[in-house]
VOGU-3710 file (C-alpha; in Angstrom, 3 decimals, decimal comma):
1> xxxxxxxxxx> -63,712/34,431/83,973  -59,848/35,578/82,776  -57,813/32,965/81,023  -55,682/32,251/84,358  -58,489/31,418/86,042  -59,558/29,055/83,840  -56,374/27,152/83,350  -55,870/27,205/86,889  -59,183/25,343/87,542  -57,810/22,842/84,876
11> xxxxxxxxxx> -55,098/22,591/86,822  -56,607/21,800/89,884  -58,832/19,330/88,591  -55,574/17,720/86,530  -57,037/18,179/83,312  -53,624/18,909/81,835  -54,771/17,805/78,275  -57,577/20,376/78,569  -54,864/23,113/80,066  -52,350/22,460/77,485
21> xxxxxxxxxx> -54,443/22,658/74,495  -56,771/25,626/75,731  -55,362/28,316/74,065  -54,910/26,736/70,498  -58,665/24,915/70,395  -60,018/28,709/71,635  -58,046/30,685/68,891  -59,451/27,997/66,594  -63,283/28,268/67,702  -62,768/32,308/67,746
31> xxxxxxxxxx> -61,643/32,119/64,382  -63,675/29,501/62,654  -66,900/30,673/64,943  -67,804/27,583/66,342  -70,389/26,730/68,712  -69,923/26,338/72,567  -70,559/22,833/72,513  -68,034/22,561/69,429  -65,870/23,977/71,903  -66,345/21,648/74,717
41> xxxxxxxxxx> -66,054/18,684/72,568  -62,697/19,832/71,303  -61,329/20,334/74,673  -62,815/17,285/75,807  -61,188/15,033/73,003  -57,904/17,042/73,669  -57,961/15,911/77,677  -58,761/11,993/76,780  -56,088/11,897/74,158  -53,136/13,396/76,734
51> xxxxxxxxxx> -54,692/10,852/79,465  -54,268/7,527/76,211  -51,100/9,383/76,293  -49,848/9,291/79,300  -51,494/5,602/80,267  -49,145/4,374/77,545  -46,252/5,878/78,613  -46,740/4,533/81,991  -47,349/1,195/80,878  -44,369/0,974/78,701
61> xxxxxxxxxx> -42,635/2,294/81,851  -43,661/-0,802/83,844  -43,517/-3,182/81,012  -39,645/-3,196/81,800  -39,024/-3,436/78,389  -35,066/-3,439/77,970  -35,099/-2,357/74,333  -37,209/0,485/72,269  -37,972/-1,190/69,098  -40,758/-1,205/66,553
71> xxxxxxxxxx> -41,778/-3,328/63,797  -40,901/-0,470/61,449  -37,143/-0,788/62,726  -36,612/-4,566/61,975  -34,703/-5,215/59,083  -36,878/-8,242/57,039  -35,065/-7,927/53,966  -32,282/-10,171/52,873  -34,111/-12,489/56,034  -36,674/-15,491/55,722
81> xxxxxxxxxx> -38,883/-13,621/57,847  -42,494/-13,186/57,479  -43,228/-9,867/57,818  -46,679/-10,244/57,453  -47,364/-12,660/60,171  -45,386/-10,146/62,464  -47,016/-7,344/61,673  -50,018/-9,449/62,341  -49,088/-10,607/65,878  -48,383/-6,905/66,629
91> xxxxxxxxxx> -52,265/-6,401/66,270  -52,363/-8,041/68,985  -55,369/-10,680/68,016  -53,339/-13,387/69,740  -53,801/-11,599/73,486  -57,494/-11,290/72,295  -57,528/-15,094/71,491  -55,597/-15,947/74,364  -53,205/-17,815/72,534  -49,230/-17,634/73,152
101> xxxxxxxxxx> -46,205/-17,170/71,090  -43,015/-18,575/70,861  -40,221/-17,179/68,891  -37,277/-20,091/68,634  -33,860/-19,319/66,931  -30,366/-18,930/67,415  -28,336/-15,985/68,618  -28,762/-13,134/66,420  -31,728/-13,973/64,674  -34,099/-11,072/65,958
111> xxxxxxxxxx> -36,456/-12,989/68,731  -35,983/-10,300/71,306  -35,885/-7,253/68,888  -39,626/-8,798/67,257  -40,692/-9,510/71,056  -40,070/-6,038/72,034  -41,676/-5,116/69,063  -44,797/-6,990/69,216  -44,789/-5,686/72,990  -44,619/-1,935/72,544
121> xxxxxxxxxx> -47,378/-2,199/70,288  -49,882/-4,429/71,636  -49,443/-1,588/74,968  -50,171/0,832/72,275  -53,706/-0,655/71,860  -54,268/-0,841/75,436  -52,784/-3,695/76,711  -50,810/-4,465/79,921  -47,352/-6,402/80,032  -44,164/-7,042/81,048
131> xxxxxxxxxx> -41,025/-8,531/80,445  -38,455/-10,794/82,305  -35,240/-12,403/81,605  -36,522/-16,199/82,401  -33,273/-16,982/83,872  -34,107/-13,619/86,634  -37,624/-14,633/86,753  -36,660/-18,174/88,186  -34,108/-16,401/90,400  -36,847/-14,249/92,157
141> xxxxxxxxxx> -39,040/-17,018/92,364  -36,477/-18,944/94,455  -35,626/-15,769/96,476  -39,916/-15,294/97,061  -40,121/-19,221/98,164  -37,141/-18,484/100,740  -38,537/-15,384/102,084  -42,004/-17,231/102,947  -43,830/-14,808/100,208  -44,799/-17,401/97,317
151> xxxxxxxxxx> -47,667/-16,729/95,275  -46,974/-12,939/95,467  -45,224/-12,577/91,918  -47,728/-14,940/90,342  -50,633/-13,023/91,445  -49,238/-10,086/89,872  -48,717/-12,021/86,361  -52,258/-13,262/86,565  -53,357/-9,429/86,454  -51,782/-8,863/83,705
161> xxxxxxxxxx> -52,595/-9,152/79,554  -49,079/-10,981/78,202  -45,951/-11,308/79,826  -42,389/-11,768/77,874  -40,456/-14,291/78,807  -36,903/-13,427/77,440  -33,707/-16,227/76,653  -35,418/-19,559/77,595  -33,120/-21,423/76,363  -30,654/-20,378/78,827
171> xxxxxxxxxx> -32,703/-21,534/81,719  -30,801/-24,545/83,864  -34,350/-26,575/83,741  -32,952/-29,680/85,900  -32,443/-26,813/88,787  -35,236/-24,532/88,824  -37,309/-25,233/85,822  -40,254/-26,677/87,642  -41,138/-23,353/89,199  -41,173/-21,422/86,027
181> xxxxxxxxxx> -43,820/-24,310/84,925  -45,527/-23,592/87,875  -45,860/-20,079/87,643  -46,570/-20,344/83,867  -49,254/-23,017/84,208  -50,458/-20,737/87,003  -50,451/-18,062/84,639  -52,896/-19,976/82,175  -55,049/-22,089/84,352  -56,369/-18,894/86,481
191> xxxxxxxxxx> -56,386/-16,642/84,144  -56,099/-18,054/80,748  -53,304/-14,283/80,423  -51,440/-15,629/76,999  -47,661/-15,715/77,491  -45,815/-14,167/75,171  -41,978/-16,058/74,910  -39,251/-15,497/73,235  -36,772/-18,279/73,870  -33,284/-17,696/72,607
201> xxxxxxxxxx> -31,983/-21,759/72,204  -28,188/-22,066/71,776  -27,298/-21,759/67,931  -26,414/-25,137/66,753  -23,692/-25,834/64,036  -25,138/-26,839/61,465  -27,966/-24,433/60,920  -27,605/-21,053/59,525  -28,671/-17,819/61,141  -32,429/-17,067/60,783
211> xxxxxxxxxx> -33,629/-20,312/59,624  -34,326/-22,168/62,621  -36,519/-19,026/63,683  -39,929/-20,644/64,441  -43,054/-19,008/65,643  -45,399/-21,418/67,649  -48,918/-20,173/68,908  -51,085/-22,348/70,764  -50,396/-25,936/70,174  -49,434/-25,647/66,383
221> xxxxxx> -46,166/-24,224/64,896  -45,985/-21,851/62,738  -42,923/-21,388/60,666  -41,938/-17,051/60,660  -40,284/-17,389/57,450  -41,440/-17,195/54,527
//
């Protein structure tokens, strides 16, 4: 069978990892002699990689995260920060435990940047999310319940592995704050899906920038600096 044949099969059967690696894994079993089912394993490992590949991509898509950042590009020197217990929740062991996480601090003291952080790579190992501006999420909540279609949004939360719940502290609780209980204790009771939060409070006066940054997961509080 000629080459173009065979990539066009590929290609039909969308096994674009398969078709995009073809040439290089043959040249390398031609030239290292390696056996046919060598061969097939190679090509085999090159199609599930593409398809990890391209699942994360398309989670990160939906994830709605707003910003592209990375543990590696937060800035923890000259801050009280804990890297380690960062680096840890980016493991993702918490969504495993089905705990939650709150990050609590002024403006400016890194809770989104760390959220979107710990987000992008707990969807690296697998995992499904996605991210709302609380003060939005409340909005379309309201806008669901006047349409007749409650229920809808939370049964999409509940099928999910964390979800990001982005400037708490800017939520107007004493007009909408007991639907965003709702849908979180919805969230937990049918599911037990942790919530992952990152409330930005209002800075007050008298404390400086990054030490009122507090990590709580589960019912304890943990403190993220060092």
């Amino acid at each position: 069978m000629e080459r173009t044949e065979v990539l066009d099969l590929m290609g039909q059967l969308r096994l674009f990892g398969m078709k995009n690696a073809y040439d290089e894994i043959l040249a390398t079993a031609l030239k290292r002699q390696h056996e046919p089912q060598r061969f097939a394993g190679d090509l085999l490992k090159a199609e599930i990689s593409e398809k990890q590949a391209r699942s994360i991509k398309y989670q990160l898509t939906i994830a709605k995260l707003p910003l592209a950042k990375d543990v590696d590009g937060f800035e923890f020197d000259g801050t009280p920060i804990n890297e380690g217990l960062v680096r840890d929740l980016a493991g993702g062991d918490f969504i495993a435990q089905q705990r939650n996480v709150v990050l609590v601090g002024g403006t400016g003291t890194g809770k989104t940047h760390l959220a979107m952080a710990i987000a992008r790579a707990c969807i690296r190992a697998g995992s499904r999310g996605r991210f709302f501006n609380t003060v939005d999420l409340v909005n379309r909540l309201e806008a669901e319940g006047r349409a007749g279609r409650q229920g809808r949004l939370a049964d999409y939360l509940t099928r999910l592995d964390f979800v990001i719940l982005d400037e708490l502290g800017y939520l107007p609780f004493a007009q909408a704050g007991g639907q965003l209980c709702s849908i979180v204790s919805l969230i937990i009771a049918t599911s037990s899906r942790p919530a992952t939060t990152a409330g930005a409070s209002r800075t007050a006066p008298e404390r400086p920038r990054f030490r009122d940054v507090t990590l709580r997961s589960g019912n304890h509080a943990t403190q993220i600096h060092r």
